[in-house]
PDB file of the backbone (N, CA, C, O) and the ligand in Angstrom, with CONECT records:
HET     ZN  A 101       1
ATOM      1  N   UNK A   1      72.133  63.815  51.039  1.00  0.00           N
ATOM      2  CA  UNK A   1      71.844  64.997  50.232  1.00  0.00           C
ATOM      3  C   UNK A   1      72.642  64.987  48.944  1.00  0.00           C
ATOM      4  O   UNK A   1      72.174  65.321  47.856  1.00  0.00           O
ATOM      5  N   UNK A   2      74.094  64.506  49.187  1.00  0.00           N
ATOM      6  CA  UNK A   2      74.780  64.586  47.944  1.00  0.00           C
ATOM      7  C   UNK A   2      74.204  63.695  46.620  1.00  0.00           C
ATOM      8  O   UNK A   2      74.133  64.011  45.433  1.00  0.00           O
ATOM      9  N   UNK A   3      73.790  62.342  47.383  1.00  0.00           N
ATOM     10  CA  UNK A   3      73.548  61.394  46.702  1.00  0.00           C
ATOM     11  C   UNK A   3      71.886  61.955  45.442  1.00  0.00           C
ATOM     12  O   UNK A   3      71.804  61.696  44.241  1.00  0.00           O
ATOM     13  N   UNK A   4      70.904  62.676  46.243  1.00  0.00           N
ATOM     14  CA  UNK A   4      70.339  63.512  45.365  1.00  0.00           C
ATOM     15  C   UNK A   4      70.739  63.866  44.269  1.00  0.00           C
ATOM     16  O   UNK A   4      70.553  63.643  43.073  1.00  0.00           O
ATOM     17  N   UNK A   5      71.604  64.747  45.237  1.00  0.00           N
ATOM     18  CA  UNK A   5      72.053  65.857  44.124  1.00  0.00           C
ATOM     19  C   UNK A   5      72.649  65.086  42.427  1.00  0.00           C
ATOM     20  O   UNK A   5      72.431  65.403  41.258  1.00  0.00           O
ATOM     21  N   UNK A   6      73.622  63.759  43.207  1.00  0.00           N
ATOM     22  CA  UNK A   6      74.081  63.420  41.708  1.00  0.00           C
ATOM     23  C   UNK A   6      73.116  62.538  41.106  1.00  0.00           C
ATOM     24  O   UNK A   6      73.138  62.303  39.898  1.00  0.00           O
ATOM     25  N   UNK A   7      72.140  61.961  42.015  1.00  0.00           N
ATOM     26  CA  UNK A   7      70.985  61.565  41.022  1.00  0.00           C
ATOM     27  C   UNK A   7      70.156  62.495  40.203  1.00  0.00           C
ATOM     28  O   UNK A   7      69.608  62.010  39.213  1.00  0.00           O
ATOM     29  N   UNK A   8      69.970  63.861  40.490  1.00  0.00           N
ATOM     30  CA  UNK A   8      69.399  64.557  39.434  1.00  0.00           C
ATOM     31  C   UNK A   8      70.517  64.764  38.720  1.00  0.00           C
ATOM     32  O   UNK A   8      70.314  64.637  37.513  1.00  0.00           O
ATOM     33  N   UNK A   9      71.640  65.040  39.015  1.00  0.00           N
ATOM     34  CA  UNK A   9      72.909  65.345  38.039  1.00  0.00           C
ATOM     35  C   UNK A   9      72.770  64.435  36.761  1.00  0.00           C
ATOM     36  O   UNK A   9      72.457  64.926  35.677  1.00  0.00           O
ATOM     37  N   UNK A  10      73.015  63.084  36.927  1.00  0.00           N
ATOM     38  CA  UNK A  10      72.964  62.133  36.482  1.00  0.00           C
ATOM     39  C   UNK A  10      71.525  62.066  35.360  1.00  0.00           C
ATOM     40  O   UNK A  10      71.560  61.820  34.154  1.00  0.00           O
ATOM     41  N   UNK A  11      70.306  62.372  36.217  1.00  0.00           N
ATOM     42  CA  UNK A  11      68.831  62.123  34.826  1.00  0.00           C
ATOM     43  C   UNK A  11      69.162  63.227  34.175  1.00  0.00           C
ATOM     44  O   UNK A  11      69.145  63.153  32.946  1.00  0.00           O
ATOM     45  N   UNK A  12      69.578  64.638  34.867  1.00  0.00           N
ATOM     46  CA  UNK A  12      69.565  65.682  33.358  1.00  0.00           C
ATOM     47  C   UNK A  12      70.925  65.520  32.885  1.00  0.00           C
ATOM     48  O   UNK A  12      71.036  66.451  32.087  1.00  0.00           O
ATOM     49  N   UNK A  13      72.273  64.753  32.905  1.00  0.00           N
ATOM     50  CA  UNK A  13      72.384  64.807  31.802  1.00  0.00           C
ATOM     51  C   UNK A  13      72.283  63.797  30.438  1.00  0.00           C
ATOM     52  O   UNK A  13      72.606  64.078  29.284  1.00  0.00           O
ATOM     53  N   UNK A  14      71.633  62.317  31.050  1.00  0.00           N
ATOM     54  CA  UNK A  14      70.632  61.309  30.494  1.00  0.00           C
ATOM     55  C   UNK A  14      69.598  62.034  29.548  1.00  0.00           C
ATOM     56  O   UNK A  14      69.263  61.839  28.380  1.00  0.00           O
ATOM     57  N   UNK A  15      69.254  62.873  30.434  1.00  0.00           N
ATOM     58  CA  UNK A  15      68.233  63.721  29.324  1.00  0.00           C
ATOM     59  C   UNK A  15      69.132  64.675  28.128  1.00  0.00           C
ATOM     60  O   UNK A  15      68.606  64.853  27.029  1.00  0.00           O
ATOM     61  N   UNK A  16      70.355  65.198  28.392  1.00  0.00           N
ATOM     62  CA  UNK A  16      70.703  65.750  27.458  1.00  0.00           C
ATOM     63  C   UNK A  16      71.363  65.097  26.191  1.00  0.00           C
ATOM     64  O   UNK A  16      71.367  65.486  25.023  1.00  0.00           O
ATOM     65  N   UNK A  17      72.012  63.803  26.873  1.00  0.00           N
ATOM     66  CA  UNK A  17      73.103  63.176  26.131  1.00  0.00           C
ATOM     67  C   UNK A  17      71.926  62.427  24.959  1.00  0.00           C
ATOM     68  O   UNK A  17      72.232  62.334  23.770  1.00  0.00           O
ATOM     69  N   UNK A  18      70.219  61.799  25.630  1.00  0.00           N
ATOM     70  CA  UNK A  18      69.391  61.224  24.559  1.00  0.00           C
ATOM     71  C   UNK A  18      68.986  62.542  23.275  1.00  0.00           C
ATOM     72  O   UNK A  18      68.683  62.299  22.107  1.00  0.00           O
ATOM     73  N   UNK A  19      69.106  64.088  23.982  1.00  0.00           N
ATOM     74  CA  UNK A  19      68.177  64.931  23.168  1.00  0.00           C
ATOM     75  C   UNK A  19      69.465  64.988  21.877  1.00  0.00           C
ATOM     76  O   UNK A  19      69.380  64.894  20.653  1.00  0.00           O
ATOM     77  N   UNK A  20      70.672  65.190  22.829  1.00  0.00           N
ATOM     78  CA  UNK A  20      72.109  65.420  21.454  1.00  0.00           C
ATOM     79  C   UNK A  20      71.873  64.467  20.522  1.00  0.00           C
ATOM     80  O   UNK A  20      71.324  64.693  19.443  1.00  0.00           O
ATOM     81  N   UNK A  21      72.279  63.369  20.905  1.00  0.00           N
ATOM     82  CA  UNK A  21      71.963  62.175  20.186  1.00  0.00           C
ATOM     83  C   UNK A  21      70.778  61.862  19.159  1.00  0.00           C
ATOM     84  O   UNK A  21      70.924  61.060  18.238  1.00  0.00           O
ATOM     85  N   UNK A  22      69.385  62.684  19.436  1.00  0.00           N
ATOM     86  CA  UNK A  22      68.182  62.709  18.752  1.00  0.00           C
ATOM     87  C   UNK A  22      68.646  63.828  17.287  1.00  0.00           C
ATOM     88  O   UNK A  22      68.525  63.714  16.067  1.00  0.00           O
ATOM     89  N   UNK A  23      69.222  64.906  18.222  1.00  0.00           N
ATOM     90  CA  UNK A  23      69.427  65.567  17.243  1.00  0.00           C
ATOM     91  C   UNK A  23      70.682  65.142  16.045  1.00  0.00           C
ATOM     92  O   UNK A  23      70.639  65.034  14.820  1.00  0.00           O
ATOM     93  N   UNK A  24      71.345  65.037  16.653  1.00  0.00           N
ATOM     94  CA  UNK A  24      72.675  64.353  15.700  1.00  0.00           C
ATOM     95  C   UNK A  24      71.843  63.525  14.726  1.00  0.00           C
ATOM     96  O   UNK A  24      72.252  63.586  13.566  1.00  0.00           O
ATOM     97  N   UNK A  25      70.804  62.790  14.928  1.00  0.00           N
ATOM     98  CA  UNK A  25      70.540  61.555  14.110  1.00  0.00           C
ATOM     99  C   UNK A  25      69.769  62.761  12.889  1.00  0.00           C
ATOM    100  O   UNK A  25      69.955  62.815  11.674  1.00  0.00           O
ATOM    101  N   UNK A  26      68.972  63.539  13.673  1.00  0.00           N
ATOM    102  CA  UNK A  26      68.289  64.120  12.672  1.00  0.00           C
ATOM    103  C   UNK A  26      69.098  64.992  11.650  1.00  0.00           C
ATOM    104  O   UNK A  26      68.739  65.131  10.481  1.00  0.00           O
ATOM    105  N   UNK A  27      70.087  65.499  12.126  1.00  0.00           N
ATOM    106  CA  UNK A  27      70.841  66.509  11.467  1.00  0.00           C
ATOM    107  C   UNK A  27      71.548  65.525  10.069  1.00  0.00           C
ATOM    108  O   UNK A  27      71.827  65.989   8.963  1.00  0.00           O
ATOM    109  N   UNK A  28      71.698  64.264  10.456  1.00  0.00           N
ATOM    110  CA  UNK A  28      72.555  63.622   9.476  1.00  0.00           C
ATOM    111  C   UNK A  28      72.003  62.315   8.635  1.00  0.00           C
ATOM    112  O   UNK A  28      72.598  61.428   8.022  1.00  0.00           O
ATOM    113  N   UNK A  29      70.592  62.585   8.876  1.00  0.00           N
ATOM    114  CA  UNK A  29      69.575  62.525   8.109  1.00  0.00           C
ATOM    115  C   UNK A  29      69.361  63.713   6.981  1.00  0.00           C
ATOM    116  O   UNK A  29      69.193  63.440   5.792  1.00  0.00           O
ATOM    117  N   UNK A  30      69.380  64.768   7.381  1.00  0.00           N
ATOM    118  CA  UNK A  30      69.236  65.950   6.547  1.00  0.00           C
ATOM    119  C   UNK A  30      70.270  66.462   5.458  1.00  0.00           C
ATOM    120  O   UNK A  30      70.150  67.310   4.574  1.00  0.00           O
ATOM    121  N   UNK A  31      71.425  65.576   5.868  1.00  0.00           N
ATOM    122  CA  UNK A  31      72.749  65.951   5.196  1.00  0.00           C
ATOM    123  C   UNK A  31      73.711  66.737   5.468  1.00  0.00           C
ATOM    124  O   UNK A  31      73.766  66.787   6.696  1.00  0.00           O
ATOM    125  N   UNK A  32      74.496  67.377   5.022  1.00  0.00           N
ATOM    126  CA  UNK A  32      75.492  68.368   5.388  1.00  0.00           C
ATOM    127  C   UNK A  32      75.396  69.869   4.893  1.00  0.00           C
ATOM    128  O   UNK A  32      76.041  70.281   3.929  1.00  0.00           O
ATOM    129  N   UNK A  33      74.885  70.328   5.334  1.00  0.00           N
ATOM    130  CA  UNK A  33      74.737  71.938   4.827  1.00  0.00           C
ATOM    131  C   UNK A  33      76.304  72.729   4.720  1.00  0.00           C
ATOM    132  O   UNK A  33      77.381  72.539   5.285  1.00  0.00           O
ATOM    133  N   UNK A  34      75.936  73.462   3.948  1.00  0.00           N
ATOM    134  CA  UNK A  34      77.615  74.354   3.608  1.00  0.00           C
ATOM    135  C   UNK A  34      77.451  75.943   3.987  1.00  0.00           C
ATOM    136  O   UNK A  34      76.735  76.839   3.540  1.00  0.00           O
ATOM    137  N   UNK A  35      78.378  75.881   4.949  1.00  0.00           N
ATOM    138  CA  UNK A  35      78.664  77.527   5.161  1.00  0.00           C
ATOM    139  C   UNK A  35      78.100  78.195   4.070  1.00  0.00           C
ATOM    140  O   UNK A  35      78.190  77.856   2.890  1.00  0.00           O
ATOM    141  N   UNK A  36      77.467  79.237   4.566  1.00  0.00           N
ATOM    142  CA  UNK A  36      77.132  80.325   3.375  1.00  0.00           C
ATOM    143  C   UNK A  36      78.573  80.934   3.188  1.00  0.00           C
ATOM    144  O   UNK A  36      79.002  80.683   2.062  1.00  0.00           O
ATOM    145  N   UNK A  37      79.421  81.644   3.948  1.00  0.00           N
ATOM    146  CA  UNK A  37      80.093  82.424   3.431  1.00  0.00           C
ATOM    147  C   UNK A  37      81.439  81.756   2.684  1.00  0.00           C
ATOM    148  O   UNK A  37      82.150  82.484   1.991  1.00  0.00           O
ATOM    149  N   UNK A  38      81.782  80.198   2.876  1.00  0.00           N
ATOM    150  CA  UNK A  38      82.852  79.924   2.371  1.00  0.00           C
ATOM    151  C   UNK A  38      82.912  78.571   1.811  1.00  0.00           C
ATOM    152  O   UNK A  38      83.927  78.104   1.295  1.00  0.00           O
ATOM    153  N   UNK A  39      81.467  77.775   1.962  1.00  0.00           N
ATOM    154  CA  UNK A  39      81.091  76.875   0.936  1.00  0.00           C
ATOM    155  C   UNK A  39      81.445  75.440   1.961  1.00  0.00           C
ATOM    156  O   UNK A  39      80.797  74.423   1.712  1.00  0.00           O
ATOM    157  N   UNK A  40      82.380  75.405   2.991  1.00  0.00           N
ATOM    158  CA  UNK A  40      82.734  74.175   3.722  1.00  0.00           C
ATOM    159  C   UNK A  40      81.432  73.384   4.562  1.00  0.00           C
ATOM    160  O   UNK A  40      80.726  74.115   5.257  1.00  0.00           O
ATOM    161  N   UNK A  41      81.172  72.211   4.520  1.00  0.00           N
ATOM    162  CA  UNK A  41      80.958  71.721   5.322  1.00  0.00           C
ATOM    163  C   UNK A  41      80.785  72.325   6.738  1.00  0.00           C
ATOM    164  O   UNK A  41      81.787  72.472   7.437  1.00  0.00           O
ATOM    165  N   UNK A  42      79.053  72.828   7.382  1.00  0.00           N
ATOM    166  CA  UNK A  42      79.366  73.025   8.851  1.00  0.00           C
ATOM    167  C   UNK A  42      79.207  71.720   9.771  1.00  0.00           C
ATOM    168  O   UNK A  42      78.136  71.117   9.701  1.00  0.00           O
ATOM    169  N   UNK A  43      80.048  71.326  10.489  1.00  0.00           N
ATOM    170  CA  UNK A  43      80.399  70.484  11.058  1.00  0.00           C
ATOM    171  C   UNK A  43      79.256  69.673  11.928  1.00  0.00           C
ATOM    172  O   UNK A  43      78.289  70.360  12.258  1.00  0.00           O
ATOM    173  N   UNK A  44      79.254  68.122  12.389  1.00  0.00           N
ATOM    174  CA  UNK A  44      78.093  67.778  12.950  1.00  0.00           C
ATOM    175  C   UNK A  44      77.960  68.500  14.266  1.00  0.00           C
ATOM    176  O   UNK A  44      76.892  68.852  14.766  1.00  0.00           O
ATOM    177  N   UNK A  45      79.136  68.677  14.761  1.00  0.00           N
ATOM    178  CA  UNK A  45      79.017  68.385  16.297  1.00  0.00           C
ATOM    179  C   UNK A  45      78.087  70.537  16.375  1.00  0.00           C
ATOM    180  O   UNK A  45      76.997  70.847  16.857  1.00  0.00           O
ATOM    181  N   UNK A  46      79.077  71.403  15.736  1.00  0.00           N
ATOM    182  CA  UNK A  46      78.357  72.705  15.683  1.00  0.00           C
ATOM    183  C   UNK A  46      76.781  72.782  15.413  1.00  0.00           C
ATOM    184  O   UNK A  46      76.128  73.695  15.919  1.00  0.00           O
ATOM    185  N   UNK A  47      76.264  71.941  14.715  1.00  0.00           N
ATOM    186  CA  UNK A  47      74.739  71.748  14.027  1.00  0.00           C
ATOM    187  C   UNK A  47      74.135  71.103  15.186  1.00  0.00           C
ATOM    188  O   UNK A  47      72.904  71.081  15.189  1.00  0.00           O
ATOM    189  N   UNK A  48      74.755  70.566  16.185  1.00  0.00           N
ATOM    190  CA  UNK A  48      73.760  69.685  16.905  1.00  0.00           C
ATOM    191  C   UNK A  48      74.036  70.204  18.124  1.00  0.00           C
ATOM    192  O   UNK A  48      73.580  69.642  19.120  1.00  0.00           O
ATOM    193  N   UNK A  49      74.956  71.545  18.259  1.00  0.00           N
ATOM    194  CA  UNK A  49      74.661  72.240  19.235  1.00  0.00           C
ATOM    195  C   UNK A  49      73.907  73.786  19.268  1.00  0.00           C
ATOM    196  O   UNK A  49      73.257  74.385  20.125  1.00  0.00           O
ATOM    197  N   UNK A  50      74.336  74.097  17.901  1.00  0.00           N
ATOM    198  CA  UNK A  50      73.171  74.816  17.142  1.00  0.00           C
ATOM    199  C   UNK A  50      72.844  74.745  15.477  1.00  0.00           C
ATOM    200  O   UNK A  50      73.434  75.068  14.446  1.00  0.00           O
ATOM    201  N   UNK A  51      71.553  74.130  15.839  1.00  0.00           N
ATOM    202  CA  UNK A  51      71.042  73.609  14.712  1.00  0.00           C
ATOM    203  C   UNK A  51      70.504  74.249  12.829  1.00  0.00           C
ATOM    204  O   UNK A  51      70.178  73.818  11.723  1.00  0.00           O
ATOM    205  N   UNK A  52      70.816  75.916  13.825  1.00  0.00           N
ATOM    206  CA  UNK A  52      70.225  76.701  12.694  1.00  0.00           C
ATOM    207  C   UNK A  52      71.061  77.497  12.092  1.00  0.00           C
ATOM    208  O   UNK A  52      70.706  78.444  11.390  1.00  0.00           O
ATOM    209  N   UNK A  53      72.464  77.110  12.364  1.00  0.00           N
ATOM    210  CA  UNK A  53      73.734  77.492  11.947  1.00  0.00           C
ATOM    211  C   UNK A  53      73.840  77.781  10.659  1.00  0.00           C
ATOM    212  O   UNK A  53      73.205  77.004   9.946  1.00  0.00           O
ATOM    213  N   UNK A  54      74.466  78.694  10.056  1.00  0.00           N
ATOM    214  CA  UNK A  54      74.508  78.545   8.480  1.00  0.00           C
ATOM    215  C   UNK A  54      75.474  79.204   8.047  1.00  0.00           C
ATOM    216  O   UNK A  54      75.530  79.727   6.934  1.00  0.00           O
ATOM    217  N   UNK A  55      76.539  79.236   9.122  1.00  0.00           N
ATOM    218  CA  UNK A  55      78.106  79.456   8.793  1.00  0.00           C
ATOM    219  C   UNK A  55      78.986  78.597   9.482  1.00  0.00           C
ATOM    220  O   UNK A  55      78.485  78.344  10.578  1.00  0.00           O
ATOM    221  N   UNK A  56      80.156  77.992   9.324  1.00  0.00           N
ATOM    222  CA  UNK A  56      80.786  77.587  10.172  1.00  0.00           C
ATOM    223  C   UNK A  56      81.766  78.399  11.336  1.00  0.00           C
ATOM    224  O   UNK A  56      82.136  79.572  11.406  1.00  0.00           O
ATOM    225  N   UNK A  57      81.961  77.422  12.050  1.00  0.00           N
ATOM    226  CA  UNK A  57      82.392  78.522  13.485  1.00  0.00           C
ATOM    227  C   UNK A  57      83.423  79.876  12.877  1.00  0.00           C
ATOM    228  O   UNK A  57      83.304  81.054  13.212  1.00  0.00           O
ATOM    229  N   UNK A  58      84.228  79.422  12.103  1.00  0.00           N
ATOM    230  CA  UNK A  58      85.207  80.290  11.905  1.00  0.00           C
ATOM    231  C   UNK A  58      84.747  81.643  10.951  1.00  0.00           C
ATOM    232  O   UNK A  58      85.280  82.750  11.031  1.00  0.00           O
ATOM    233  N   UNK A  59      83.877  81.359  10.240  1.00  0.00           N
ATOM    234  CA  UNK A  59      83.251  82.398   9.429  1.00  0.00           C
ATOM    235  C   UNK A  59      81.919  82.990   9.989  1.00  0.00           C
ATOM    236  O   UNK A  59      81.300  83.925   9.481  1.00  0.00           O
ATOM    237  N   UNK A  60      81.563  82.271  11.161  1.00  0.00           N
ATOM    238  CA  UNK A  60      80.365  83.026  12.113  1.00  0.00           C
ATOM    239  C   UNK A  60      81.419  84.288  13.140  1.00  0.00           C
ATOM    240  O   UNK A  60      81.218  85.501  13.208  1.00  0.00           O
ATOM    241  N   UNK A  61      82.573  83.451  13.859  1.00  0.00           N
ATOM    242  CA  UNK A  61      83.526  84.454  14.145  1.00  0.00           C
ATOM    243  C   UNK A  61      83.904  85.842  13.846  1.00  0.00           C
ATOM    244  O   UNK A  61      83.999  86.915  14.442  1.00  0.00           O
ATOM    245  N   UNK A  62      84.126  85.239  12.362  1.00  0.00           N
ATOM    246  CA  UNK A  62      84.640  86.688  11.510  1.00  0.00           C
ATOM    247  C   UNK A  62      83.724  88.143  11.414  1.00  0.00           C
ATOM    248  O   UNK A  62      83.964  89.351  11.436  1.00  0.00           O
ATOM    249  N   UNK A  63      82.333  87.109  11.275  1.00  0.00           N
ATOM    250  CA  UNK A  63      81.358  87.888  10.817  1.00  0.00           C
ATOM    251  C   UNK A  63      80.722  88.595  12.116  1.00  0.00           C
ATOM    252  O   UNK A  63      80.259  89.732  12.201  1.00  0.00           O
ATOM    253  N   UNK A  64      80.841  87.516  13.186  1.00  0.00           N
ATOM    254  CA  UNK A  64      80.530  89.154  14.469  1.00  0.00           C
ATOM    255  C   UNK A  64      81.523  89.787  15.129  1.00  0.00           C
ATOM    256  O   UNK A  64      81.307  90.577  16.048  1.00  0.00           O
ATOM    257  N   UNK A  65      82.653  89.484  14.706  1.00  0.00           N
ATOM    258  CA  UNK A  65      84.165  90.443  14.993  1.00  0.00           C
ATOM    259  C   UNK A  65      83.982  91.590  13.843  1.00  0.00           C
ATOM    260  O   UNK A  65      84.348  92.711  14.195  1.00  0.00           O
ATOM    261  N   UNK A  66      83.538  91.484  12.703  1.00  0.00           N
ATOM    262  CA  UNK A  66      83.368  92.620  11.717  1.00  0.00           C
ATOM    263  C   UNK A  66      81.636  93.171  12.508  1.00  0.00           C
ATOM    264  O   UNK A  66      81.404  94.379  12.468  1.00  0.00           O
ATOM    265  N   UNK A  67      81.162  92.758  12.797  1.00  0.00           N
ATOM    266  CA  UNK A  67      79.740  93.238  13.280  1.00  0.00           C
ATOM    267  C   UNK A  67      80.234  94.071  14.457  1.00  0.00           C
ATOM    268  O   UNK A  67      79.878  95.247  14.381  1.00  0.00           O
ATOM    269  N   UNK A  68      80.853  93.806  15.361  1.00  0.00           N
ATOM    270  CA  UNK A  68      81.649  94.260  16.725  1.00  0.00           C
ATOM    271  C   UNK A  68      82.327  95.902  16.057  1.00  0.00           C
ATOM    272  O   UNK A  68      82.145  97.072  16.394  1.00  0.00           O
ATOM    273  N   UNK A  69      82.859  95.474  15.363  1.00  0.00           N
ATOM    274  CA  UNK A  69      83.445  96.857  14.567  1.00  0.00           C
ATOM    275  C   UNK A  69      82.727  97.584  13.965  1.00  0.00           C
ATOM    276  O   UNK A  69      83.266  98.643  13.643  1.00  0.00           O
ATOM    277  N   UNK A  70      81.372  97.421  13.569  1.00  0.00           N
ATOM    278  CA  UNK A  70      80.719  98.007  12.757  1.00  0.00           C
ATOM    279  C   UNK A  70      80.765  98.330  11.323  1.00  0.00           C
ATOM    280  O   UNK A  70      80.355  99.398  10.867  1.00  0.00           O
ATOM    281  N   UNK A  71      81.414  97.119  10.434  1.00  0.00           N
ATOM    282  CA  UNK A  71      81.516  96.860   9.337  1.00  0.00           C
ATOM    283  C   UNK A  71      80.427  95.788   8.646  1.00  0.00           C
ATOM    284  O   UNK A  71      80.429  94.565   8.792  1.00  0.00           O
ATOM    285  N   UNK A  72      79.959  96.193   8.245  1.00  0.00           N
ATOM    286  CA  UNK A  72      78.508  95.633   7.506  1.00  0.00           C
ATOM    287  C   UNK A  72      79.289  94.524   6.410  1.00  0.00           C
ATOM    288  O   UNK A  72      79.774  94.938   5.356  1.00  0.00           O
ATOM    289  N   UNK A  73      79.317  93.714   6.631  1.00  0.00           N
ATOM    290  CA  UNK A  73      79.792  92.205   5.466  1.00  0.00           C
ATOM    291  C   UNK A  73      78.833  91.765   4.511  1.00  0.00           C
ATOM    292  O   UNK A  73      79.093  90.823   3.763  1.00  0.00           O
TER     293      UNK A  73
HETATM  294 ZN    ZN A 101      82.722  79.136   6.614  1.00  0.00          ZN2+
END
């Protein structure tokens, strides 16, 4: 039973590690997009875990810690 188990373990994350990898290629094909709010570089590894990012982590942070508070940025 175990042995199952880590054979599906094993194809999904084969399946995830080819889809990251698909995406990474595509993302850096496309180039490097820049934070809206502070102009840096958002990073590969953030883009290829979400792709439609358009702040970097630290200024996506800020911005739903001020959203959390109810300060409109
Ligand atoms: Zn930023």
């Amino acid at each position: 039973m175990s042995d199952e188990v880590d054979l599906a373990n094993d194809a999904v994350q084969n399946r995830l590690d080819g889809a990251i990898a698909m995406q990474r290629a595509a993302l850096h094909r496309q180039g490097t997009p820049e934070c809206e709010d502070c102009g840096d570089d958002i990073p590969l590894d953030r883009r290829a875990v979400y792709p439609a990012a358009t702040r970097c982590v630290a200024c996506q942070g800020r911005r739903e810690t001020l959203n959390r508070q109810g300060v409109r940025a």
